[in-house]
BAZA-520893 format. One line per 5 residues: for each residue x, y, z of N, C-alpha, C, O, CB. Coordinates in nm, 2 decimals, padded with zeros to 4 digits. Glycine has a CB too. Example, Ala and Ser with C-alpha at 12.3 -4.5 7.8 and 13.67 -1.06 7.14 Angstrom:
REM BAZA-520893
01.32,-00.57,00.78,01.23,-00.45,00.78,01.32,-00.33,00.78,01.42,-00.33,00.85,01.13,-00.45,00.90 | 01.28,-00.22,00.71,01.37,-00.11,00.71,01.29,00.00,00.79,01.34,00.11,00.80,01.41,-00.06,00.57
END
This chain:
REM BAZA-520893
20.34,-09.92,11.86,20.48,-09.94,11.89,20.54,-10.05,11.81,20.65,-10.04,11.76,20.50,-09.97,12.04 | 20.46,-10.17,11.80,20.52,-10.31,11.69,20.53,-10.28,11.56,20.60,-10.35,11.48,20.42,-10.44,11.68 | 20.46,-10.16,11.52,20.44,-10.14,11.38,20.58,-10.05,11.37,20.66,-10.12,11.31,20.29,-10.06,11.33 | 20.62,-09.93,11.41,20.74,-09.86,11.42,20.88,-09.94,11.44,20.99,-09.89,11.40,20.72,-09.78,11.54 | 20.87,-10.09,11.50,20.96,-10.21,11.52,20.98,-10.27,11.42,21.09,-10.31,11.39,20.92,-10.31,11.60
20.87,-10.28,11.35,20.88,-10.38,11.22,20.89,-10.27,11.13,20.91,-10.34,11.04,20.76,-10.50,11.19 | 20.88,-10.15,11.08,20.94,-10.07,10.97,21.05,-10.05,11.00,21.12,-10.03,10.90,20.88,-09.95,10.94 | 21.12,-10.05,11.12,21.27,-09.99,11.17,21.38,-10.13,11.07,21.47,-10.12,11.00,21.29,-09.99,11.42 | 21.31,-10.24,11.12,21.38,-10.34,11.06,21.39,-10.37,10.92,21.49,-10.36,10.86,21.35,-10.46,11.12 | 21.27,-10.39,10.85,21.26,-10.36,10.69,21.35,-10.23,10.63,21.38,-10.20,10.52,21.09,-10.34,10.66
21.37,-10.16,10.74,21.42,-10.01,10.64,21.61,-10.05,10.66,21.69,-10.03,10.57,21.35,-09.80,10.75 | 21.67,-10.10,10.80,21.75,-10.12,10.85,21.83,-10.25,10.71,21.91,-10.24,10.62,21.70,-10.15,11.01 | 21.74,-10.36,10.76,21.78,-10.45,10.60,21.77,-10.46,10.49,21.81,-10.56,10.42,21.77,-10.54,10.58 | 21.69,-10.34,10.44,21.73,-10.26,10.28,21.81,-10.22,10.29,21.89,-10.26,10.20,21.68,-10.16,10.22 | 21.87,-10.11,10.40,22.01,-10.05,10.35,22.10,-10.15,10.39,22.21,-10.12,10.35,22.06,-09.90,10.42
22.10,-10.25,10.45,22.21,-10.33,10.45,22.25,-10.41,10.31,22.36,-10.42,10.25,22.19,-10.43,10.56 | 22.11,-10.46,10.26,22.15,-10.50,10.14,22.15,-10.42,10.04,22.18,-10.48,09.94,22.09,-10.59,10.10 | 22.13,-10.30,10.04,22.19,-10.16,09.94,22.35,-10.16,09.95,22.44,-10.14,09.86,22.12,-10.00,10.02 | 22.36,-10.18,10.08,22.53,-10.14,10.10,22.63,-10.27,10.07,22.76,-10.26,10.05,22.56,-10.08,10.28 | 22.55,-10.41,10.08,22.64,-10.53,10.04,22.64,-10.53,09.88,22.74,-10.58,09.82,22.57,-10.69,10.10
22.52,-10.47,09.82,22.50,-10.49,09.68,22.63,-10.35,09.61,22.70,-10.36,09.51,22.30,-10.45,09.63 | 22.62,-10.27,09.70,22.76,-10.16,09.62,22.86,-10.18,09.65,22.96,-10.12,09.61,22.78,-10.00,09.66 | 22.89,-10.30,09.75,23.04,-10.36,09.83,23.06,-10.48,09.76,23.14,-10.55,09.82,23.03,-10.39,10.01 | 22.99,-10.53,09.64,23.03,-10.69,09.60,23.14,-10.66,09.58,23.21,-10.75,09.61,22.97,-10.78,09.50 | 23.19,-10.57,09.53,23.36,-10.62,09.44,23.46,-10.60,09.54,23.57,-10.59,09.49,23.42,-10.52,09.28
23.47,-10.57,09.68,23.53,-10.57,09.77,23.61,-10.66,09.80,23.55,-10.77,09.78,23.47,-10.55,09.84 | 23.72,-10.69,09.84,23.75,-10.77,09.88,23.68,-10.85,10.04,23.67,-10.97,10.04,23.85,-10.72,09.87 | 23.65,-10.80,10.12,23.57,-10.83,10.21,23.45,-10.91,10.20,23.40,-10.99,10.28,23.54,-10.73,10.25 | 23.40,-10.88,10.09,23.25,-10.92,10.07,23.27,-11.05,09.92,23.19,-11.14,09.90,23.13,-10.75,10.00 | 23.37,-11.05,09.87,23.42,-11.15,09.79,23.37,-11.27,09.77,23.31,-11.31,09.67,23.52,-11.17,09.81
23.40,-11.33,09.90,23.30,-11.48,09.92,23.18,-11.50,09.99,23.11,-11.60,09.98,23.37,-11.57,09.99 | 23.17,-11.40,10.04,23.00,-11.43,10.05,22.88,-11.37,09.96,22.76,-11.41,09.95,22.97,-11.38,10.17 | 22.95,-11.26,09.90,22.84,-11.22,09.72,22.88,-11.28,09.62,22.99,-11.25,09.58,22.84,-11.05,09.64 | 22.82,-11.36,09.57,22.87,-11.42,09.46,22.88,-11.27,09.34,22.79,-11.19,09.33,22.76,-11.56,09.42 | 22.99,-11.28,09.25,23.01,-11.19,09.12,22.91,-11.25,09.06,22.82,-11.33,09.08,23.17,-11.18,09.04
22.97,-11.19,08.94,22.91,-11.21,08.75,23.02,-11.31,08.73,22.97,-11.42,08.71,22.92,-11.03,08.60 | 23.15,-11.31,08.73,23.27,-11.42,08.72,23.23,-11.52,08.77,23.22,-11.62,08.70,23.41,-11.39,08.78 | 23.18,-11.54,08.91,23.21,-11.67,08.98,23.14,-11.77,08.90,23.04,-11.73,08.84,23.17,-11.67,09.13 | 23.18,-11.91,08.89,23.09,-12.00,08.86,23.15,-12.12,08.88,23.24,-12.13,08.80,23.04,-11.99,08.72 | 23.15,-12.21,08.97,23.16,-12.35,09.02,23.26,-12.39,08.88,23.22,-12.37,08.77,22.99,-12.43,09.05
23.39,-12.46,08.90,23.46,-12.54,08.81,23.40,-12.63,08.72,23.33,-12.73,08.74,23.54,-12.60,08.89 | 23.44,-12.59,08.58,23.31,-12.65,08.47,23.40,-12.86,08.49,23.34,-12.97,08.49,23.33,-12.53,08.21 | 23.49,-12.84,08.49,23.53,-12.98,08.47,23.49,-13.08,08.59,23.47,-13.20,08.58,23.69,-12.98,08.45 | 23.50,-13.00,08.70,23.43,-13.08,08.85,23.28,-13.16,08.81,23.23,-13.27,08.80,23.38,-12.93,08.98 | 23.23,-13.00,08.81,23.12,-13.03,08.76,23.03,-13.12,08.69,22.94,-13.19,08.74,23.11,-12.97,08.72
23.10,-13.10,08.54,23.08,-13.26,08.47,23.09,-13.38,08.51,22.99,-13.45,08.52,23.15,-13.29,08.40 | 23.23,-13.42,08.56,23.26,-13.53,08.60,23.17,-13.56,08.68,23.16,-13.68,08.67,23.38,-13.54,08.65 | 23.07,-13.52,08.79,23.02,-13.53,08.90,22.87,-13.56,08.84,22.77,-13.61,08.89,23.05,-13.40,09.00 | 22.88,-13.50,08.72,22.73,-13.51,08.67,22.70,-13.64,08.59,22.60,-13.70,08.56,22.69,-13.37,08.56 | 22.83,-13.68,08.56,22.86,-13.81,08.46,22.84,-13.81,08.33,22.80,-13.91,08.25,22.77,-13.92,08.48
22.89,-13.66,08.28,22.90,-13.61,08.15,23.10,-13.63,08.08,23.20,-13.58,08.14,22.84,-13.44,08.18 | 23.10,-13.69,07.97,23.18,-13.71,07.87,23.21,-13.58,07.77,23.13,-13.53,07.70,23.11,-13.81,07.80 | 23.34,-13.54,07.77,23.38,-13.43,07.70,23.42,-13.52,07.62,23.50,-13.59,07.67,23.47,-13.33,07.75 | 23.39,-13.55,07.45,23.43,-13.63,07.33,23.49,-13.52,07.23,23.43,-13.41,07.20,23.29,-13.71,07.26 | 23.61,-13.56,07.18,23.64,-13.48,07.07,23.70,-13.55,06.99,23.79,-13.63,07.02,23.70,-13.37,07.08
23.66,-13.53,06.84,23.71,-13.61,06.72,23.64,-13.58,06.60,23.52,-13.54,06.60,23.70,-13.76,06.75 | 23.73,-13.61,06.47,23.64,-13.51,06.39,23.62,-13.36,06.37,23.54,-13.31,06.30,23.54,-13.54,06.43 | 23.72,-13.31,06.45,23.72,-13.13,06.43,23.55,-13.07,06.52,23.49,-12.97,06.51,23.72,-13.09,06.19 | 23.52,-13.24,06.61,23.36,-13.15,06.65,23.43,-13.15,06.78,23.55,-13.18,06.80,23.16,-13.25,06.64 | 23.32,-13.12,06.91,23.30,-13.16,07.02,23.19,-13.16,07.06,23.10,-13.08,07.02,23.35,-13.13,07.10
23.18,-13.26,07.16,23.03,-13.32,07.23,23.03,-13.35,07.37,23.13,-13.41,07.41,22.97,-13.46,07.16 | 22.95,-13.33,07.44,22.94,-13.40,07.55,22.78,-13.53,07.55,22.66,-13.53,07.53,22.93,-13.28,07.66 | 22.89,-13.63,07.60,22.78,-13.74,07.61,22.77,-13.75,07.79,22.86,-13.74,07.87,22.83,-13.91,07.51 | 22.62,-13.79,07.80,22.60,-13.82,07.95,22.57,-13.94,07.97,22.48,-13.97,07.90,22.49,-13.75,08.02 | 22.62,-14.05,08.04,22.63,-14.17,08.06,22.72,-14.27,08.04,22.80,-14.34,08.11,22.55,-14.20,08.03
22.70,-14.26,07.89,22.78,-14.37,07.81,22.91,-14.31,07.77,22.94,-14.19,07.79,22.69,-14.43,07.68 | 23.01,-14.44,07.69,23.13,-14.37,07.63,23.14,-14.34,07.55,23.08,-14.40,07.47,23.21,-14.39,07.62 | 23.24,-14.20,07.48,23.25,-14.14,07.41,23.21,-14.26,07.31,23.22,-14.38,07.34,23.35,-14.05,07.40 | 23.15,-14.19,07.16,23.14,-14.27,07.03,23.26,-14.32,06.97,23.37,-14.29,07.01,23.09,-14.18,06.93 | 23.25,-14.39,06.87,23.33,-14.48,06.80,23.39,-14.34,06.68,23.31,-14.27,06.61,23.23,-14.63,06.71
23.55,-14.32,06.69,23.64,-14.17,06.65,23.61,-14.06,06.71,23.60,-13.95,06.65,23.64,-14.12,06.50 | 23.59,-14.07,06.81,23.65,-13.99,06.92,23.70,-14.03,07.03,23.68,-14.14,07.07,23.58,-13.91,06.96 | 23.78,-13.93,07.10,23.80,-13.96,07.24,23.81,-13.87,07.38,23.83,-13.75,07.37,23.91,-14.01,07.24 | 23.78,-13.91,07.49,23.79,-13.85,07.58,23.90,-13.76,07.64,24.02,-13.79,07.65,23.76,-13.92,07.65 | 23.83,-13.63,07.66,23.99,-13.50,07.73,23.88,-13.48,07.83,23.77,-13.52,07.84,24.08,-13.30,07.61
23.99,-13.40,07.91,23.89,-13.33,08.01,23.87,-13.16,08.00,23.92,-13.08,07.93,23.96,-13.37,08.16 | 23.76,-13.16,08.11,23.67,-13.07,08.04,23.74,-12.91,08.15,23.75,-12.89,08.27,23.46,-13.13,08.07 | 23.76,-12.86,08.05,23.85,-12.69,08.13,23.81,-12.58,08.15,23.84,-12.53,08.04,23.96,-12.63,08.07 | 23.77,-12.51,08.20,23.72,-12.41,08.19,23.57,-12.35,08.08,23.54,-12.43,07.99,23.82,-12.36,08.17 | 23.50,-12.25,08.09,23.43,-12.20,07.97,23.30,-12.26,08.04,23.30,-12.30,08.16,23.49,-12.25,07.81
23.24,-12.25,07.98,23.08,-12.24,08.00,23.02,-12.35,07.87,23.07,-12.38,07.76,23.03,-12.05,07.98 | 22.90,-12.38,07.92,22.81,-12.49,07.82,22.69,-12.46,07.83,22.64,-12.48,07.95,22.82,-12.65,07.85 | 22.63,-12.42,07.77,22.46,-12.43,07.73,22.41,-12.52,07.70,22.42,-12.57,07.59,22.41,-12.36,07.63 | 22.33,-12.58,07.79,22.21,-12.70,07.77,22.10,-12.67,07.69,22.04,-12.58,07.74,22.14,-12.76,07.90 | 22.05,-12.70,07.59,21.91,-12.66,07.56,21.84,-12.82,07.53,21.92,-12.91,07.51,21.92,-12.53,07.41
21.67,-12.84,07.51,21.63,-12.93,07.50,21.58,-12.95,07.37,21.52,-12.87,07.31,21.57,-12.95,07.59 | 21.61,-13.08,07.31,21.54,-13.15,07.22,21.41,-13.11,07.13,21.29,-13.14,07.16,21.52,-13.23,07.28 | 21.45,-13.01,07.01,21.28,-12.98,07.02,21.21,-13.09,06.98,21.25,-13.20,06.95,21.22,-12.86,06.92 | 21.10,-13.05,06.98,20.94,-13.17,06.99,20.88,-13.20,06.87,20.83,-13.09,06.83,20.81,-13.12,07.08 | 20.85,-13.30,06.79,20.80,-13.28,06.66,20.70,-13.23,06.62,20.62,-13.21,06.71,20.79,-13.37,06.62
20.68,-13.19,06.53,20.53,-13.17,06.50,20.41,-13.30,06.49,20.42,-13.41,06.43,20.53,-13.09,06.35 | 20.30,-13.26,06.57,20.24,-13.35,06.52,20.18,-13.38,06.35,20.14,-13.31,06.26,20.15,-13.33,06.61 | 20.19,-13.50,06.37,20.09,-13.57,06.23,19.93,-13.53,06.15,19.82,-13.59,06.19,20.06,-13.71,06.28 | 19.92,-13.43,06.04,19.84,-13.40,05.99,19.75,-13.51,05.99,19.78,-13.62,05.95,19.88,-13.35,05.88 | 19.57,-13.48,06.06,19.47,-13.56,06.06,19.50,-13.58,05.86,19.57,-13.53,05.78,19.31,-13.48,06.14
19.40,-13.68,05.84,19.33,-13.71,05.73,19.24,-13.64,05.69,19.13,-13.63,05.75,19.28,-13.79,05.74 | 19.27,-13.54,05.55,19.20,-13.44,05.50,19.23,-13.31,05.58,19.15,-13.22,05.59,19.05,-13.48,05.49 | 19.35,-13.31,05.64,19.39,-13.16,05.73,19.45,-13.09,05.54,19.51,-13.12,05.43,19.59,-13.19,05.93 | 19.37,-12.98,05.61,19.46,-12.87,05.48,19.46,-12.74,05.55,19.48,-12.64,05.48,19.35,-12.83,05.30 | 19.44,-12.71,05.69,19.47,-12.56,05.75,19.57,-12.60,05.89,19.56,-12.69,05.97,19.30,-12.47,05.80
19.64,-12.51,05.88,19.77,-12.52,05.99,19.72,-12.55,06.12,19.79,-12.59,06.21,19.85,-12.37,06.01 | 19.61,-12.54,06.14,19.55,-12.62,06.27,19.50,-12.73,06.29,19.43,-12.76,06.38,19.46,-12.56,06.32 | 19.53,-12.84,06.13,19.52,-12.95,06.16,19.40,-13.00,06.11,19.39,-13.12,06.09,19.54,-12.96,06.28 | 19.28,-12.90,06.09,19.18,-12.97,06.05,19.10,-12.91,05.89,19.13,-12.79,05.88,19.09,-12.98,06.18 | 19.03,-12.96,05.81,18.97,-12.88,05.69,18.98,-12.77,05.70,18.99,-12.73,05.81,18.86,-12.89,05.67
18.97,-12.63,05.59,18.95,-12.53,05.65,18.76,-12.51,05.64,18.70,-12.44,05.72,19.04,-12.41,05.58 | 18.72,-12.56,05.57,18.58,-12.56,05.58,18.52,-12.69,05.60,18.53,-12.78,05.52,18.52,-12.51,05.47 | 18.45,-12.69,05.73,18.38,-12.82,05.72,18.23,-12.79,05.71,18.16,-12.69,05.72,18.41,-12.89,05.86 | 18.18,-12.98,05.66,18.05,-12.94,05.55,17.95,-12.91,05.68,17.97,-12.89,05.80,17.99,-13.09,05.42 | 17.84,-12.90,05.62,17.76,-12.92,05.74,17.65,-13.04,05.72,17.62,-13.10,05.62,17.67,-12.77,05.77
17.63,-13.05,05.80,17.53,-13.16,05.85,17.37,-13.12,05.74,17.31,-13.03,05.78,17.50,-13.13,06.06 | 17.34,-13.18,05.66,17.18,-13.13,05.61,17.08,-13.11,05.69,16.99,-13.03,05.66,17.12,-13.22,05.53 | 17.07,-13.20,05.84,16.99,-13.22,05.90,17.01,-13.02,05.96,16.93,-12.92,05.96,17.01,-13.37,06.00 | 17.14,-13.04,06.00,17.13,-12.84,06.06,17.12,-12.77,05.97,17.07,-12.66,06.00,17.25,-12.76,06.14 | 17.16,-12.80,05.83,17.14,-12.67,05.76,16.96,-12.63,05.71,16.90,-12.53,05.68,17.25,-12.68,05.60
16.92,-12.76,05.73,16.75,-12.70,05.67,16.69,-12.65,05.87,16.58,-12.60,05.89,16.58,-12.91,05.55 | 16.77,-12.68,05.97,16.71,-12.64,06.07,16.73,-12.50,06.09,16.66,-12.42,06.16,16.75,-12.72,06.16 | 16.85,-12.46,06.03,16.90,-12.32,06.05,16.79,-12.24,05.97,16.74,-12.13,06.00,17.05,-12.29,05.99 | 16.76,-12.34,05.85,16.71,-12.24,05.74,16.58,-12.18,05.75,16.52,-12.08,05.70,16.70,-12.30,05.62 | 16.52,-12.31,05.88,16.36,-12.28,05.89,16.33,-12.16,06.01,16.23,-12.10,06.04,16.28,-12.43,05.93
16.51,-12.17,06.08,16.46,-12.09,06.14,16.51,-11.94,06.12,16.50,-11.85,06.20,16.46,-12.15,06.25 | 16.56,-11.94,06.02,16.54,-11.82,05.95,16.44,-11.75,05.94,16.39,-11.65,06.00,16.57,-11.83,05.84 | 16.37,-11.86,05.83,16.24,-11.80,05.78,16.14,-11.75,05.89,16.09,-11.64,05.90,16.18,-11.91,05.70 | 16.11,-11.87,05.99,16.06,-11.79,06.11,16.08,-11.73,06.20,16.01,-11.73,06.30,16.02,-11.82,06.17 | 16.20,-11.63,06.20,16.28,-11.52,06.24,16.21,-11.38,06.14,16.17,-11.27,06.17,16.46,-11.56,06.21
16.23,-11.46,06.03,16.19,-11.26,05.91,16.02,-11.31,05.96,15.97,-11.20,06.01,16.24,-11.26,05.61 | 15.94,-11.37,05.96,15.83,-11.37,05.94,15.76,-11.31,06.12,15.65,-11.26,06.13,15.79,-11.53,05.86 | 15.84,-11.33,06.23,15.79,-11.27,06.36,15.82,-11.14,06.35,15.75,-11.07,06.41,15.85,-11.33,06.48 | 15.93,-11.07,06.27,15.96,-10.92,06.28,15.88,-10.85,06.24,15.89,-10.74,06.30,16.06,-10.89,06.21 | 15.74,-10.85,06.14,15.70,-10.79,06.10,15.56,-10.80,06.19,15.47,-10.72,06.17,15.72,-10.81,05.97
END
């Protein structure tokens, strides 16, 4: 009987949210589904974040904290949308004697002590086969 209770409800609030997801552009459902349009006031926003809309120079920038740079000046920020992206990261610093994209020799030497150990045990590798 609990199991028939709890499928009745899972099936009940699929189709509810089947039927809020085909009703977003409704007027009814307006403010409580957010659209593809909606997006929080970009100039609020900023200000609140303690971001600087600078323009001068034919550029624009936003600075966070501090005040705009020396030839430009502050407008406020209107509408439209801004993409944050981060800082890429440098490459690290080629070791000493790096010559392969991973930073290190592409052949390193070997040790004499392993290469005559390898070698001997070569030899007494072909000489048990037989």
């Amino acid at each position: 009987m609990k199991l028939r209770l709890v499928i009745a409800v899972v099936v009940a609030l699929g189709l509810a949210a089947a039927a809020a997801w085909f009703q977003r552009g409704s007027p009814t459902l307006s403010g409580i589904v957010p659209t593809q349009g909606s997006t929080p006031e970009t100039g609020a926003t900023l200000k609140a974040a303690g971001v600087h809309k600078c323009v001068g120079g034919g550029r624009t920038s936003y600075v966070d904290g501090a005040a705009c740079p020396a030839g430009t000046h502050e407008v406020a920020a209107s509408g439209g949308t801004m993409t944050v992206t981060s800082f890429p990261k440098p490459k690290p610093a080629p070791g000493a004697g790096a010559s392969s994209p991973f930073g290190g020799p592409i052949v390193k030497p070997m040790d004499p002590e392993e290469r005559d150990r390898l070698r001997d045990k070569a030899i007494e590798d072909a000489m048990n086969r037989r």
